[in-house]
C-alpha positions, 0 to 999 in steps of 0.5 A: 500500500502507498502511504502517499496517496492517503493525505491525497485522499484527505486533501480531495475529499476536503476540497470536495467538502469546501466546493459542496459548501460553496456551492450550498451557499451560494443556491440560498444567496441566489434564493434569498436574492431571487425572492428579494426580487419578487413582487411584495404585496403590503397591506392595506393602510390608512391614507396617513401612512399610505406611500404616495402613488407612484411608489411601489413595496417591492421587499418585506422583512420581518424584524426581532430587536429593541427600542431603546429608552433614557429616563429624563426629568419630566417637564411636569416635575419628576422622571419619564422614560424617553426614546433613546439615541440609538433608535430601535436596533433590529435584524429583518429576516425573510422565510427560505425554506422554513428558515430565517434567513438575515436579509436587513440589519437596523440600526442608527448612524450617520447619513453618509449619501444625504439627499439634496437640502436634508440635514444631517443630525448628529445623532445619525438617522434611522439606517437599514443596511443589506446583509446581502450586497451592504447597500444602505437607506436612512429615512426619517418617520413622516407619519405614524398611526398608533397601535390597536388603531387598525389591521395593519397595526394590530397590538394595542399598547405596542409602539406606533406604526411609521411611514418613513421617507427615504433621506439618504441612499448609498450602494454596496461597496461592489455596486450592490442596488437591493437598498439603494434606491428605496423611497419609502419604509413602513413599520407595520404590525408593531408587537412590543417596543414601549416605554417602561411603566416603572419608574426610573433615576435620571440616566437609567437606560432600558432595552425593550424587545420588540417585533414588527414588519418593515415594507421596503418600497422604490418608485414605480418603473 
């Protein structure tokens, strides 16, 4: 027997484990990318938070995270629980084969492609950025409905339903577009995220876990 060839069988077999490895994830990438692509129908909303026509939901991501909150003297007298810098952090998945698969992360942080005449605070803005290509969208709340108040907004006493609006766009380091040219965000089926009931010290801070679903809508082609 030639001793030889078994660290060359070692060797095949582990690039063959590497190759099927690869090639396993690059079917789920090209899934989660292909159905990224797929027409996405939101529901039904108020006009209030309703995207202007013209716009179109094409990506939907369902999101576990948290909302952040500071206690801070009360105008009235006292302390009350207030939203914390930085807004709700969360990470978007969509369903693959039964899986949850990260698509989105949420986050805060400075606007680095601001539209024309926005200013960019220094606390950042609300920031979505692809985990598949790392294209990013940062958009501000335009309007709100409150929880329990309709169907797409179920979960009475959860945090407020959002349309947001696109303030700043930016491609992938390699050109990735998911992100780049959306124009408006809803927050919808909010479950969780408000403020804390109990009282609190000045500068007492707290995560509250919250779930919701974010539609990703561009212009219409």
């Amino acid at each position: 027997m030639n001793c030889t060839t078994i660290p060359q069988a070692k060797k095949i077999a582990r690039v063959r484990s590497l190759f099927a490895a690869a090639l396993v994830l690059a079917c789920a990438f090209g899934t989660v990318t292909h159905a990224a692509a797929q027409k996405v129908v939101a529901p039904t909303t108020p006009d209030t938070i309703t995207p202007p026509v013209g716009n179109t939901a094409f990506l939907v991501g369902h999101a576990k995270g948290s909302q952040g909150y500071v206690c801070l003297p009360a105008p009235t007298g006292g302390t009350s629980w207030t939203i914390n810098n930085p807004r709700p952090e969360a990470t978007l998945f969509t369903d693959v084969f039964g899986l949850d698969y990260q698509i989105i992360t949420h986050f805060a942080s400075i606007n680095e492609n601001p539209k024309q005449g926005v200013a960019v605070p220094l606390s950042g803005n609300a920031t979505w950025q692809s985990s598949l290509d790392s294209s990013r969208v940062w958009a501000t709340a335009s309007a709100h409905i409150d929880a329990g108040t309709d169907a797409s907004c179920p979960h009475d006493g959860s945090i407020q339903c959002l349309l947001l609006q696109s303030v700043g766009n930016l491609k992938g380091p390699t050109g990735g577009r998911l992100l780049a040219n959306v124009s408006f965000i809803q927050r919808l089926n909010t479950n969780g995220g408000s403020a804390p009931i109990s009282a609190c010290s000045v500068g007492q801070t707290q995560l509250v876990p919250y779930t919701a679903d974010y539609y990703f809508f561009h212009e219409s082609k």
